[in-house]
C-alpha positions as CSV (number, residue, x, y, z in Angstrom):
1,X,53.5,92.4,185.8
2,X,54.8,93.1,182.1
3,X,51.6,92.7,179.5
4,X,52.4,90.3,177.1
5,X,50.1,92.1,174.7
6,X,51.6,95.0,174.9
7,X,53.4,97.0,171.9
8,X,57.1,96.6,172.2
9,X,58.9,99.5,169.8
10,X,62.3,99.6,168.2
11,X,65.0,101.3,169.9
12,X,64.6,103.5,166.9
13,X,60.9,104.2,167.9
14,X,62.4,104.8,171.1
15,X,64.4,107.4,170.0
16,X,61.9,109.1,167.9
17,X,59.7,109.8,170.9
18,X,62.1,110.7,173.3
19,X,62.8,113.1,170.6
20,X,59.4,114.0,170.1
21,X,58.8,114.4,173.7
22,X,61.0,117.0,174.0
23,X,59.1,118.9,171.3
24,X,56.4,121.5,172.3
25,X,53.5,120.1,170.5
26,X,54.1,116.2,171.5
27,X,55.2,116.7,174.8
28,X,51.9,115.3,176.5
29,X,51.1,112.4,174.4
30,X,52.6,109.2,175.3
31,X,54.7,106.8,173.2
32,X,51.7,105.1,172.1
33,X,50.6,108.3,170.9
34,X,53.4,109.2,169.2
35,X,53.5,105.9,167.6
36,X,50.2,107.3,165.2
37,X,52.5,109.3,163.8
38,X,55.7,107.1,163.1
39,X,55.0,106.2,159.3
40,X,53.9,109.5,158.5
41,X,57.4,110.9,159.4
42,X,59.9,111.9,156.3
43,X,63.2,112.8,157.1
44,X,64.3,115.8,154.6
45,X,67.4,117.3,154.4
46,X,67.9,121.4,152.8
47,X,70.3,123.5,152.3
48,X,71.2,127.0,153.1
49,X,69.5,129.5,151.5
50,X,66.4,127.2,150.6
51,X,62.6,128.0,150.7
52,X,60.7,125.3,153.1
53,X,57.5,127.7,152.3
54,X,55.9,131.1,151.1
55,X,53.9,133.2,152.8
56,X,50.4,132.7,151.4
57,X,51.4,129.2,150.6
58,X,48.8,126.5,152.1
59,X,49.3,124.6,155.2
60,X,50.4,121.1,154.2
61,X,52.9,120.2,156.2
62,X,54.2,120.6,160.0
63,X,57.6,120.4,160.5
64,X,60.1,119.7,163.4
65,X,64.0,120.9,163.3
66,X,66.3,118.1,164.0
67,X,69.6,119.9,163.1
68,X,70.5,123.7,161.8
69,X,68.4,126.4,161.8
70,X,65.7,128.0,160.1
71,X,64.6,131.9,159.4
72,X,60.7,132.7,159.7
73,X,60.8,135.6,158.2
74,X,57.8,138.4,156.9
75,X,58.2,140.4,153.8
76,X,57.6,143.9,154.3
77,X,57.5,145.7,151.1
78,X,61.1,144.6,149.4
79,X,62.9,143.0,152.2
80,X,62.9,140.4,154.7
81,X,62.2,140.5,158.8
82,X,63.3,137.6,160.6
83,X,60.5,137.2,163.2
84,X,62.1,134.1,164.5
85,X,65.1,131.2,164.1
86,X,64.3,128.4,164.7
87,X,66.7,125.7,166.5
88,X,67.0,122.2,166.9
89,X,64.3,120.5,168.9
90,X,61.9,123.5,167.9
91,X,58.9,123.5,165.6
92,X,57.4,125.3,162.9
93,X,54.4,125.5,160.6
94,X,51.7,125.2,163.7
95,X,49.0,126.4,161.4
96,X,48.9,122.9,159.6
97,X,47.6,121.4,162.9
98,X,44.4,123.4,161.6
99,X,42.2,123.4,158.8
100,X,41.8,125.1,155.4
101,X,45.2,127.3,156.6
102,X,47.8,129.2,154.7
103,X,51.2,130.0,155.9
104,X,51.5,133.6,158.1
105,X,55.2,133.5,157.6
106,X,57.9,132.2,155.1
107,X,60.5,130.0,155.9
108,X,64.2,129.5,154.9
109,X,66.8,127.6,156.0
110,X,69.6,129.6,157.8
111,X,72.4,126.9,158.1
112,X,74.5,125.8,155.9
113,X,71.9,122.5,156.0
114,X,69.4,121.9,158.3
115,X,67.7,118.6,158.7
116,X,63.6,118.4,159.6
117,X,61.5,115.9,160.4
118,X,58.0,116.5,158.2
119,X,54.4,115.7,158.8
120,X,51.8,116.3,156.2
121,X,48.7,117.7,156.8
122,X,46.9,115.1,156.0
123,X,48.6,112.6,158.2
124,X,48.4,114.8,161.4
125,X,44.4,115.2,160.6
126,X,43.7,111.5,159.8
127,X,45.3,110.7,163.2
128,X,43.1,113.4,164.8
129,X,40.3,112.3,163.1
130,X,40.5,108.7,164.7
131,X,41.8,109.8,168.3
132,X,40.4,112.6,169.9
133,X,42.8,112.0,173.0
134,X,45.9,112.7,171.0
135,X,44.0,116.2,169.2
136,X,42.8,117.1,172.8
137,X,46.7,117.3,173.7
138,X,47.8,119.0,170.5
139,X,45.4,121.8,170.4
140,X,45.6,122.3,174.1
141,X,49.7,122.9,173.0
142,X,48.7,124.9,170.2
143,X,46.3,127.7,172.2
144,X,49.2,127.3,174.7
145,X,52.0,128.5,171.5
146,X,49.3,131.1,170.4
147,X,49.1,132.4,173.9
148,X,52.5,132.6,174.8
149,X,52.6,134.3,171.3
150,X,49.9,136.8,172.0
151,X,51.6,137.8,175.2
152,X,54.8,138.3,173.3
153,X,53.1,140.4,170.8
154,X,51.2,142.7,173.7
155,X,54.3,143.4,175.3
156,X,55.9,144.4,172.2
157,X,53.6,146.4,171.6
158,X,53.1,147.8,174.8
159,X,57.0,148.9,174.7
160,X,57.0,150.2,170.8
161,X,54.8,152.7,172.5
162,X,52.1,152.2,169.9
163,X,54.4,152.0,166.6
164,X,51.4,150.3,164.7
165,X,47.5,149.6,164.6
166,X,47.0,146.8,167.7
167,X,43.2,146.8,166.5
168,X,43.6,145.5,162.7
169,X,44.5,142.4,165.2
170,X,41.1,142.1,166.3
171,X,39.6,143.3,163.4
172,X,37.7,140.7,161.5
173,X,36.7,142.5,158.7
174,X,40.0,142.5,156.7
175,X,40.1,138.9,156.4
């Protein structure tokens, strides 16, 4: 029996989270879910060669690639490391999904333009702020990234045979 009551969305809306869906972070939320966070969606476009965010910068803003790519990359001393490109359907700037956070990484678009769908930090916590469902889901994707990422970083390790300090990772002093 079809609810009369129910929300009906735009085939746009429709396309959004079937988007979203397939992105790590909003993959167990349903459409109504997803909905929370339709207005607080801009569409930005950038060009090769531009800065998204610094290292050091603070967190205000998550974003999701929908076409090019984008370099995370670490400054050591006077160059650049890419730690990671970034593809369409892929996301980046996790750490705005927490509080009081500055970026780890700094991020460049790689393509000759890349376009990304971006969510302010204050969007994504006014949403969590009201439904604890949808933050229950995100985090739980979130520890699941960090994980994964931990994992990587172990076995990295494991096979640099050492190359630098594991312990400074664990180390809650230098912070």
């Amino acid at each position: 029996m079809i609810n009369p009551f129910s929300k009906t969305f735009s085939s746009s809306d429709l396309e959004t989270f079937q988007f979203l869906s397939q992105i790590r972070f909003f993959e167990k939320l349903k459409n109504s879910e997803m909905a929370r966070f339709l207005s607080a969606i801009h569409y930005r476009k950038y060009v090769k060669d531009e800065v998204i965010f610094f290292r050091g910068d603070p967190s205000h803003a998550f974003y999701v690639v929908k076409s090019g790519l984008v370099n995370l990359t670490l400054d050591i001393k006077d160059d650049f490391e890419v730690i990671k490109e970034v593809r369409k359907m892929e996301a980046f700037g996790e750490n705005s999904l927490l509080e009081n956070t500055k970026r780890i990484y700094t991020a460049v678009v790689y393509s000759e333009q890349s376009e990304l769908l971006v969510i302010p930090h204050f969007a994504i916590h006014e949403i969590f702020d009201n439904n604890p469902k949808i933050t229950a889901k995100m985090m739980t994707s979130l520890a699941e990234f960090y994980n994964e990422n931990n994992i990587r970083l172990f076995k990295s390790y494991k096979s640099s045979f050492g190359f630098f300090n594991l312990g400074e990772m664990f180390d809650t002093s230098t912070r």
